[in-house]
Backbone as JSON Lines, residues from 0, in Angstrom:
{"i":0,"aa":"X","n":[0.82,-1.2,0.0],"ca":[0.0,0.0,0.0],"c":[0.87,1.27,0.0]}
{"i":1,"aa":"X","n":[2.2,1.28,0.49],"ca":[2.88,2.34,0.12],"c":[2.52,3.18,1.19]}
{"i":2,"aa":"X","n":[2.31,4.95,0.34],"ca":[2.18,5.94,1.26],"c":[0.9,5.96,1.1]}
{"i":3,"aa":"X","n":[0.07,5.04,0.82],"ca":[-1.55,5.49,0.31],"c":[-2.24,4.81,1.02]}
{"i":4,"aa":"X","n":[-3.5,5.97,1.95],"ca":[-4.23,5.78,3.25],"c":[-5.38,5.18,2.65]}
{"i":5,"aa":"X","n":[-5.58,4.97,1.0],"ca":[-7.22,4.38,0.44],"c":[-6.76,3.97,-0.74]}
{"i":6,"aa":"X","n":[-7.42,2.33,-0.93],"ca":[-7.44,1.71,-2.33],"c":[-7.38,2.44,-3.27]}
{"i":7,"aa":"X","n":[-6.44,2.38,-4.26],"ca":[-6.75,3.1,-5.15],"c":[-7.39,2.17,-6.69]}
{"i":8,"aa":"X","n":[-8.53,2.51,-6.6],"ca":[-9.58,1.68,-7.47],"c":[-9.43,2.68,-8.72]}
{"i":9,"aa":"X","n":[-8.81,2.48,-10.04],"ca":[-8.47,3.44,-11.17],"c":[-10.42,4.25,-11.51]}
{"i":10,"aa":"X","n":[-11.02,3.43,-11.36],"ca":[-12.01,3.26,-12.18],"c":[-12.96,4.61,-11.45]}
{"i":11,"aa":"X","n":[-12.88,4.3,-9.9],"ca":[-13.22,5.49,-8.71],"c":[-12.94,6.6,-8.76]}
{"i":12,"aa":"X","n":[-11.61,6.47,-8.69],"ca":[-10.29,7.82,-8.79],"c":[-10.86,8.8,-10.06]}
{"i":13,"aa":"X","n":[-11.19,7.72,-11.17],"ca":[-10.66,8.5,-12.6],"c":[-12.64,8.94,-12.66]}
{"i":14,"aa":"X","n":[-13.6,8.49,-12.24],"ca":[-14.97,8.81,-11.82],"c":[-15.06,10.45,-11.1]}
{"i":15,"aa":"X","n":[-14.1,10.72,-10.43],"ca":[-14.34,12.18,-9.55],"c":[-14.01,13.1,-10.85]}
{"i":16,"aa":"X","n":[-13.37,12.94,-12.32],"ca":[-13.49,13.79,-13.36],"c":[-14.51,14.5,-13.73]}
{"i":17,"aa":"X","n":[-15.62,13.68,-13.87],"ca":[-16.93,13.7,-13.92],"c":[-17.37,15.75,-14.14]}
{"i":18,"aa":"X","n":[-17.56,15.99,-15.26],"ca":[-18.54,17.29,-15.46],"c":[-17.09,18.44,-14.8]}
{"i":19,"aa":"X","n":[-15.85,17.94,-14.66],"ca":[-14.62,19.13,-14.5],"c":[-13.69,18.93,-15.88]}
{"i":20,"aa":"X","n":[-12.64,20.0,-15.54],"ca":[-11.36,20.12,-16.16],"c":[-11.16,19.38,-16.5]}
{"i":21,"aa":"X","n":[-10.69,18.5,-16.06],"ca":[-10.22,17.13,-16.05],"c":[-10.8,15.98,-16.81]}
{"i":22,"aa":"X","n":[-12.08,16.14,-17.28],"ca":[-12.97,15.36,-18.52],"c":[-12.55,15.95,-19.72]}
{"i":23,"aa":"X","n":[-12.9,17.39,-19.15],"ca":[-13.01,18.38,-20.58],"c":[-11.9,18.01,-21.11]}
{"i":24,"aa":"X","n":[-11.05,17.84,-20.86],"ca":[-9.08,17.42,-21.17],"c":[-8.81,16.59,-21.39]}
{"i":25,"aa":"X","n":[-9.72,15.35,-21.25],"ca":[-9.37,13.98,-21.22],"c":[-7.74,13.76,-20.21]}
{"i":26,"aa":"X","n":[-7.95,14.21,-19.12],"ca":[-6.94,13.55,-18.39],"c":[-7.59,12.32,-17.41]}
{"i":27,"aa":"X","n":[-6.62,11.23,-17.4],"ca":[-6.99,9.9,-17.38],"c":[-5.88,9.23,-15.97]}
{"i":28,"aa":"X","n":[-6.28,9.05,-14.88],"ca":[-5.11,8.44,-14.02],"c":[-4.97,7.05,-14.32]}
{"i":29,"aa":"X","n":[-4.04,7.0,-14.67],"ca":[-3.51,5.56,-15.29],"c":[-2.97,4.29,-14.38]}
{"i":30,"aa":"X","n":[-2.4,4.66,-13.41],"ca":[-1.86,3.75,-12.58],"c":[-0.99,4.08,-11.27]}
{"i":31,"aa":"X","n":[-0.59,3.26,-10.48],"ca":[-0.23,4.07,-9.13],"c":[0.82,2.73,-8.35]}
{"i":32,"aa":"X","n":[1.66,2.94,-8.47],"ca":[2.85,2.44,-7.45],"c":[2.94,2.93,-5.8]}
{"i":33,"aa":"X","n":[3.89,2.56,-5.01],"ca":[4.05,1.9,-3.83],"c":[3.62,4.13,-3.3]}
{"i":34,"aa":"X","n":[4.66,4.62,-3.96],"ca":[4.95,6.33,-3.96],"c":[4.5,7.0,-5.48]}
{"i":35,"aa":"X","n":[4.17,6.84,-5.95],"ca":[4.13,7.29,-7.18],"c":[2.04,6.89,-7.85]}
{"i":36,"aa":"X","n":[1.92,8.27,-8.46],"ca":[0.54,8.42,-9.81],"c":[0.65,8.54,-10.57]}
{"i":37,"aa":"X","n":[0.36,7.95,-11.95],"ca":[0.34,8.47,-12.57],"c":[-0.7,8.65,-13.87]}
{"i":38,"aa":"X","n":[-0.33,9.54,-14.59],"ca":[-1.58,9.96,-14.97],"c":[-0.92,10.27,-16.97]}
{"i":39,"aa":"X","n":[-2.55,10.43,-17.88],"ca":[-2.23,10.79,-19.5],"c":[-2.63,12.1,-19.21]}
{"i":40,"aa":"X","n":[-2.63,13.05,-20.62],"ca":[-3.26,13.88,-21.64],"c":[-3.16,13.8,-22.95]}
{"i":41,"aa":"X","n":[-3.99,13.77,-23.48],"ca":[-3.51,14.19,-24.85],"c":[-3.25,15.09,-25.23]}
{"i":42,"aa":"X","n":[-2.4,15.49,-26.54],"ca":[-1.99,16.76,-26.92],"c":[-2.75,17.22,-28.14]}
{"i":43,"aa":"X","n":[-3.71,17.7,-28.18],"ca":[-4.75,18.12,-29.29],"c":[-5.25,18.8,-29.63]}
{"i":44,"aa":"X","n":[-6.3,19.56,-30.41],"ca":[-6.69,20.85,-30.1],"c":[-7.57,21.17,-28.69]}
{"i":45,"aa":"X","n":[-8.17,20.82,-28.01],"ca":[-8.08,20.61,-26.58],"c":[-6.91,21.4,-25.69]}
{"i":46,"aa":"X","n":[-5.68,20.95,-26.08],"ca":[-4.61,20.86,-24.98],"c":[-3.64,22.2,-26.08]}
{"i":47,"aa":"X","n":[-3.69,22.42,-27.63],"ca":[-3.03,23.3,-28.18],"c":[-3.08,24.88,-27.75]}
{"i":48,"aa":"X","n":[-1.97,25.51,-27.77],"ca":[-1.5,26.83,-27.59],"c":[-1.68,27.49,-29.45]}
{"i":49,"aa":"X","n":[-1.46,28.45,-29.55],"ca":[-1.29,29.1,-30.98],"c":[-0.78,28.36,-31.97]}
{"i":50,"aa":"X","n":[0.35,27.91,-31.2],"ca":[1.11,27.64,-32.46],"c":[1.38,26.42,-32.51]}
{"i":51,"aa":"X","n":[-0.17,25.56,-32.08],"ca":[0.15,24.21,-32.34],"c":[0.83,23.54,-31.33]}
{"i":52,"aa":"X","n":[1.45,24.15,-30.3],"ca":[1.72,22.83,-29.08],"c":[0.98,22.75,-27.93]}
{"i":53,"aa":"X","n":[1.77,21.63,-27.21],"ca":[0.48,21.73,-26.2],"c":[1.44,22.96,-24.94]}
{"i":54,"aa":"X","n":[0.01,23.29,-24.68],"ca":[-0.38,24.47,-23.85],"c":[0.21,24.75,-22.36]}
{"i":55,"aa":"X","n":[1.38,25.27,-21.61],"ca":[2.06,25.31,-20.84],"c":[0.81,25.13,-19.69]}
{"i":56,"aa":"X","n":[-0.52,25.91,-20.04],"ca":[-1.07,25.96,-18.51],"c":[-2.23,24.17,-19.14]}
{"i":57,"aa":"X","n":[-2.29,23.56,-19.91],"ca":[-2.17,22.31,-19.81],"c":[-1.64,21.4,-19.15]}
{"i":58,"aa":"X","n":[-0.37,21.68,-19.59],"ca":[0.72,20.87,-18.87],"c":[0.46,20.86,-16.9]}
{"i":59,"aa":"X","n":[0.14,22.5,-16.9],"ca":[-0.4,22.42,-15.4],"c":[-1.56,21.81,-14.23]}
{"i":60,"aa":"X","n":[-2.08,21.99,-15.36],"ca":[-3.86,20.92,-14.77],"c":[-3.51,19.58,-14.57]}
{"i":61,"aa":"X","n":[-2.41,19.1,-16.03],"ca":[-2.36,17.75,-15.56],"c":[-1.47,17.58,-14.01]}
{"i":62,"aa":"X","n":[-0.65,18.59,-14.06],"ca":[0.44,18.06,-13.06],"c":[-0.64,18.83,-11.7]}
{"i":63,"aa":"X","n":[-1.04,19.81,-11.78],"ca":[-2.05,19.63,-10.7],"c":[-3.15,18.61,-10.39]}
{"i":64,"aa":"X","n":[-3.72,18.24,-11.11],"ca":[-4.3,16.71,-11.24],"c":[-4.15,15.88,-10.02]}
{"i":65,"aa":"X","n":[-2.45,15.22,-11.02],"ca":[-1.86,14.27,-10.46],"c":[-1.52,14.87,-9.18]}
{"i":66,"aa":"X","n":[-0.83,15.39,-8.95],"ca":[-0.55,15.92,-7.66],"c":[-1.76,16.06,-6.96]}
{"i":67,"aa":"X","n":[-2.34,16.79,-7.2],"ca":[-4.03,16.53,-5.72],"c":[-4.55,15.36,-5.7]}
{"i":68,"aa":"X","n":[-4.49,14.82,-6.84],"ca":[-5.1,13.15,-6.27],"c":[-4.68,12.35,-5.84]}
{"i":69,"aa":"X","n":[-3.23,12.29,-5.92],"ca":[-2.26,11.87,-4.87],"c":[-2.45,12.42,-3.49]}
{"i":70,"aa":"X","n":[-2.24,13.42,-3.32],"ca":[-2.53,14.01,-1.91],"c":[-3.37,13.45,-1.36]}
{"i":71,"aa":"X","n":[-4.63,13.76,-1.96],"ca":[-6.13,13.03,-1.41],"c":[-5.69,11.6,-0.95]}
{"i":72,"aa":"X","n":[-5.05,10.94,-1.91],"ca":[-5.37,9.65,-1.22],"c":[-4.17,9.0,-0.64]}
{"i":73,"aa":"X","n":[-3.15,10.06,-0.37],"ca":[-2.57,9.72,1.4],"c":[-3.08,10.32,2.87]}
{"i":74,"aa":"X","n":[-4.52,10.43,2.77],"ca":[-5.3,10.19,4.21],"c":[-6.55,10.19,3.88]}
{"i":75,"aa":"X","n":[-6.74,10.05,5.0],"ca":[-8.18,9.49,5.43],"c":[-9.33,10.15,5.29]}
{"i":76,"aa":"X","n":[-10.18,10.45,3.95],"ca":[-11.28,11.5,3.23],"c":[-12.34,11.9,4.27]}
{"i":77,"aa":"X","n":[-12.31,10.91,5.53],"ca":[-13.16,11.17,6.5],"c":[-12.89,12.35,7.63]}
{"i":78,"aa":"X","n":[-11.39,12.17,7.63],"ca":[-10.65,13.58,8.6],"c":[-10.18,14.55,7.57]}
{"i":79,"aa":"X","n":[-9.17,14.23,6.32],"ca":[-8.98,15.58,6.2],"c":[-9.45,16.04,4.02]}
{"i":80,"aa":"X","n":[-9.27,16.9,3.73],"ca":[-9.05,17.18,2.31],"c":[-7.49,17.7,2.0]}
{"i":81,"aa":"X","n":[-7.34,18.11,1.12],"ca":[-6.53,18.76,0.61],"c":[-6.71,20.04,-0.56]}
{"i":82,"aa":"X","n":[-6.11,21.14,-0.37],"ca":[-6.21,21.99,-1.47],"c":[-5.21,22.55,-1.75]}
{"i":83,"aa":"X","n":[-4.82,22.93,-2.79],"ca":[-3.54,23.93,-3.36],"c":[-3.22,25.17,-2.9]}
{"i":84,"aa":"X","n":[-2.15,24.96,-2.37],"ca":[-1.17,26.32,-2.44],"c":[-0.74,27.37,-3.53]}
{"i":85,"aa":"X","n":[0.27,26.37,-3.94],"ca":[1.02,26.76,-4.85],"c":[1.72,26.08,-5.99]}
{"i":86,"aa":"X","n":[1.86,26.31,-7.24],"ca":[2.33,25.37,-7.81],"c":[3.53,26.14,-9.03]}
{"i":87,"aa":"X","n":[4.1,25.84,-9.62],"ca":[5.26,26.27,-10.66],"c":[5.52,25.26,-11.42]}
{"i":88,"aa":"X","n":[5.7,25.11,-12.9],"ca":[6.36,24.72,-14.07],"c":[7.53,25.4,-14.73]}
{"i":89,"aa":"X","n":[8.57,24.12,-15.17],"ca":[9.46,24.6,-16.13],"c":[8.96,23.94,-17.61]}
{"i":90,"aa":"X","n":[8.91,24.31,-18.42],"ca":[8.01,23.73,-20.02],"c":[9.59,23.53,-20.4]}
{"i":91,"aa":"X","n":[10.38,22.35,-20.45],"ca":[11.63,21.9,-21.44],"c":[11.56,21.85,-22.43]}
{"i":92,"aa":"X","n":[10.33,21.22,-23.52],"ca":[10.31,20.6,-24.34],"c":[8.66,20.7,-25.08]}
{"i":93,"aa":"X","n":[8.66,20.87,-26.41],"ca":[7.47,21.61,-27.07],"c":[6.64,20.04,-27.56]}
{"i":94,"aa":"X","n":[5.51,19.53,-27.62],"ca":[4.66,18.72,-28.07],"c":[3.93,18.87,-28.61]}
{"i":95,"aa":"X","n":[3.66,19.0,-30.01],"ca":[2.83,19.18,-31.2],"c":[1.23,18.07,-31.37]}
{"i":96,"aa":"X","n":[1.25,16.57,-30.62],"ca":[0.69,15.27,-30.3],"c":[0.84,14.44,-30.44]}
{"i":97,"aa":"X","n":[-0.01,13.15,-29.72],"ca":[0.09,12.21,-29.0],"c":[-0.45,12.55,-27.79]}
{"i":98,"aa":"X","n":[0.21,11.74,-26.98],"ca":[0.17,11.61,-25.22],"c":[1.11,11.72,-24.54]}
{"i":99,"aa":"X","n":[0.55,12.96,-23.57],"ca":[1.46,13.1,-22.74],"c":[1.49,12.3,-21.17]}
{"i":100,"aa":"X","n":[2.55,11.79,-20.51],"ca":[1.89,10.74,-18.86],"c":[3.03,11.92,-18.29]}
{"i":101,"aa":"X","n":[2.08,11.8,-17.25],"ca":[2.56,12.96,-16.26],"c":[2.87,11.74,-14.87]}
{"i":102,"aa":"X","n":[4.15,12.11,-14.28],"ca":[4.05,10.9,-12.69],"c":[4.37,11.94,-11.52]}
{"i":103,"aa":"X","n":[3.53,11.74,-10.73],"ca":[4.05,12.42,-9.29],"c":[4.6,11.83,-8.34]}
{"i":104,"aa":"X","n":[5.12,12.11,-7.71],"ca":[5.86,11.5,-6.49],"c":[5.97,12.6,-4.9]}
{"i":105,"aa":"X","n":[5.75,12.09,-4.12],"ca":[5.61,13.02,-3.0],"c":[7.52,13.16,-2.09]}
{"i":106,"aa":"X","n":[7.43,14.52,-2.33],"ca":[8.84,15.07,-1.61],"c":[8.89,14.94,0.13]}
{"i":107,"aa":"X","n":[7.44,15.38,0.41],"ca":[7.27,15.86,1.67],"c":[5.55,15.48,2.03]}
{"i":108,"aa":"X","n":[5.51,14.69,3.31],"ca":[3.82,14.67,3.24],"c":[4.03,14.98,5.01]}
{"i":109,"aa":"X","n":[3.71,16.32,5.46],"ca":[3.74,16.21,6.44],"c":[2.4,16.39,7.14]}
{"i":110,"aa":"X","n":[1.78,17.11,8.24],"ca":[0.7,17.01,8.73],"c":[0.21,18.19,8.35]}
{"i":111,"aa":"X","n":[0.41,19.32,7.72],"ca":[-0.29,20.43,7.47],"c":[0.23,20.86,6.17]}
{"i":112,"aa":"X","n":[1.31,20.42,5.43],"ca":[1.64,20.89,3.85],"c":[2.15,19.16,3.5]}
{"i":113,"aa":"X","n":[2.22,19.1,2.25],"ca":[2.31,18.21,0.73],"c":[3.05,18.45,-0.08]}
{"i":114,"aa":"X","n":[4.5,17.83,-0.24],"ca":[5.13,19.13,-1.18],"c":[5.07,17.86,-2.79]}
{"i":115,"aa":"X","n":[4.56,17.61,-3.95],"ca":[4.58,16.67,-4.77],"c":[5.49,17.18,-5.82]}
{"i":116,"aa":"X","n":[6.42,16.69,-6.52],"ca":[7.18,16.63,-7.79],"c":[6.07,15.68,-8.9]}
{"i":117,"aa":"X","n":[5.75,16.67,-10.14],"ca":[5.41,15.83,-10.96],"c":[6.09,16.13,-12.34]}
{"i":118,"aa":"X","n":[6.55,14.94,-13.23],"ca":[7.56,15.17,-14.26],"c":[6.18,14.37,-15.44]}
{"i":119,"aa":"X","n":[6.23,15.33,-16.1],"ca":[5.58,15.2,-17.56],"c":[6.34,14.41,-18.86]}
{"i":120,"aa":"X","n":[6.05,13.72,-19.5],"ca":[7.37,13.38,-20.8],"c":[6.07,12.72,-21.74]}
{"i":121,"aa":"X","n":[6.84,13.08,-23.13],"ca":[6.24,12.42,-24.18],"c":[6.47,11.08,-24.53]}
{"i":122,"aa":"X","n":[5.86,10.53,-25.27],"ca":[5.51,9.61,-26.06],"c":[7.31,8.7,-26.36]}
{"i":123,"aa":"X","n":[8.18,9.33,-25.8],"ca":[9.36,8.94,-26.5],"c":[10.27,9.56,-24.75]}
{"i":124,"aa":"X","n":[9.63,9.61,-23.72],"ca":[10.22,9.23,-22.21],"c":[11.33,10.15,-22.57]}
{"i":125,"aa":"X","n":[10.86,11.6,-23.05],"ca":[11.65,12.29,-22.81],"c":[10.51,13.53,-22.33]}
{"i":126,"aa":"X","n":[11.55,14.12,-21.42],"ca":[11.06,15.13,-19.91],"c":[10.21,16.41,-21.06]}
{"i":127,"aa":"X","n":[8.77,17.0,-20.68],"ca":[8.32,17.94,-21.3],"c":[8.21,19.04,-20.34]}
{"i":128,"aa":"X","n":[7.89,18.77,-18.74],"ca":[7.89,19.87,-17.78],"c":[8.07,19.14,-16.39]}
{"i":129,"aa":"X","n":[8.48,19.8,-15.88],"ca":[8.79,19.45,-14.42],"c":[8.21,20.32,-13.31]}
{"i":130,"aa":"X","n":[7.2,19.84,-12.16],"ca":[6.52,20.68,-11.77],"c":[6.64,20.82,-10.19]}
{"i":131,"aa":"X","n":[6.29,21.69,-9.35],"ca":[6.29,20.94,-8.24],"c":[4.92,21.9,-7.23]}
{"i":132,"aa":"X","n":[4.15,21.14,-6.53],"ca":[3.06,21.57,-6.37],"c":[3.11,21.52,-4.75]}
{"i":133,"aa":"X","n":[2.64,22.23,-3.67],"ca":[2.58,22.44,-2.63],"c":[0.71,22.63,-2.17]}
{"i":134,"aa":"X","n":[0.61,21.53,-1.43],"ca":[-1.14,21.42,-1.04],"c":[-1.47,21.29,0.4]}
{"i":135,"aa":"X","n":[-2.04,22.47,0.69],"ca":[-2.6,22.35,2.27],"c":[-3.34,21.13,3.08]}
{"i":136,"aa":"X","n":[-2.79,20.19,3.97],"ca":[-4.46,19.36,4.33],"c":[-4.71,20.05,5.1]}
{"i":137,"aa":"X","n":[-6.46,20.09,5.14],"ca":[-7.21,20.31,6.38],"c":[-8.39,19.73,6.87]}
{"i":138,"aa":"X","n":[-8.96,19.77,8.06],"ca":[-10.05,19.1,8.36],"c":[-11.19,19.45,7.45]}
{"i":139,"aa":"X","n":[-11.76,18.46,7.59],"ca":[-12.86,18.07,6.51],"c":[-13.8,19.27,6.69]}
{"i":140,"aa":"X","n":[-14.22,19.36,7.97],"ca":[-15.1,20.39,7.88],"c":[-14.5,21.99,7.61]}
{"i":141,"aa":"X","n":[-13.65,22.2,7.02],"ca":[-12.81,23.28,6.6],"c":[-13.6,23.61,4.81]}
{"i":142,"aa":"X","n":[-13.5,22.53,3.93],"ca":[-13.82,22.53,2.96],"c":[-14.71,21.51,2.46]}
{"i":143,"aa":"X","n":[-15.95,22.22,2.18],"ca":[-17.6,21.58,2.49],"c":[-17.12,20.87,0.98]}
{"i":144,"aa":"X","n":[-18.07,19.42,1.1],"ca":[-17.92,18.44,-0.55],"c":[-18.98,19.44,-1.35]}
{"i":145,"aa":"X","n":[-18.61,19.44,-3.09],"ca":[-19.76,19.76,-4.14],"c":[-20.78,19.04,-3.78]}
C-alpha cells in the first residue's frame, strides 16, 4: 500500500473527473505504485496553444491533477481534504501530439503541507515539464464536498 491511506480503485479515482477540467481534457489516471501516480493527456486541439503545441497551462492541470489526487489519497477523506497552495512549471520541451503521462511523487507529506514533484514526458520518455506543487491538508469540515 505504500504511502496510500485508500485503495486506489483506477475506475473510482478517474470517476471524480466527472462534469470538470479534467474530462473536458481527457486527463486519465492511469496507474499508481508503492509512492508514485500516474496519470495521460492528450496533446490536441483541446490541450493546443497558438502555435500548435500543447499548452504550458495544460501541462499544469495535468500536473495539478496528479498531484491533488495523490494528496487526497494519502489520508483518510473522512478527517482531512486537501487543497492547493502553490504550484510552478518549467516547459523543457514543445509537443505538437500524441500523449502526454505525467508521474508524481511526493517530496514531503507532512501534517499540514504536501510538497509533490510531478515530471511530464512524451511519447518517446523524454522530460516535457517538471513541476512541483505544494497542497494544504485540512479538516474536513474546513472545505464543504460539491
Amino acid at each position: 500500500m505504500g504511502i496510500w491511506q485508500q485503495d486506489i480503485d483506477l475506475a473510482r479515482v478517474n470517476g471524480w473527473s466527472a462534469n470538470t477540467l479534467m474530462e473536458a481534457l481527457d486527463i486519465r489516471i492511469t496507474a499508481a505504485g508503492d509512492d508514485w501516480l500516474r496519470g495521460t493527456m492528450p496533446v490536441d486541439q483541446r490541450t493546443h496553444q497558438p502555435y500548435g503545441l500543447l499548452h504550458g497551462g495544460a501541462s499544469v492541470a495535468l500536473a495539478e491533477t496528479l498531484g491533488s489526487t495523490a494528496a487526497m489519497l494519502t489520508l483518510d477523506p473522512a478527517q482531512f481534504h486537501v487543497v492547493g497552495l502553490e504550484i510552478n512549471a518549467n516547459h523543457v520541451r514543445g509537443v505538437r501530439e500524441g500523449i502526454v503521462t505525467g508521474t508524481a511523487k511526493a517530496l514531503h507529506l507532512g501534517r499540514s503541507t504536501q510538497l509533490w514533484e510531478i515530471r511530464i514526458e512524451d511519447e518517446r520518455q523524454r522530460l516535457v515539464c517538471v513541476s512541483r506543487l505544494t497542497m494544504a491538508v485540512v479538516p474536513v469540515d474546513v472545505v464543504a464536498p460539491r
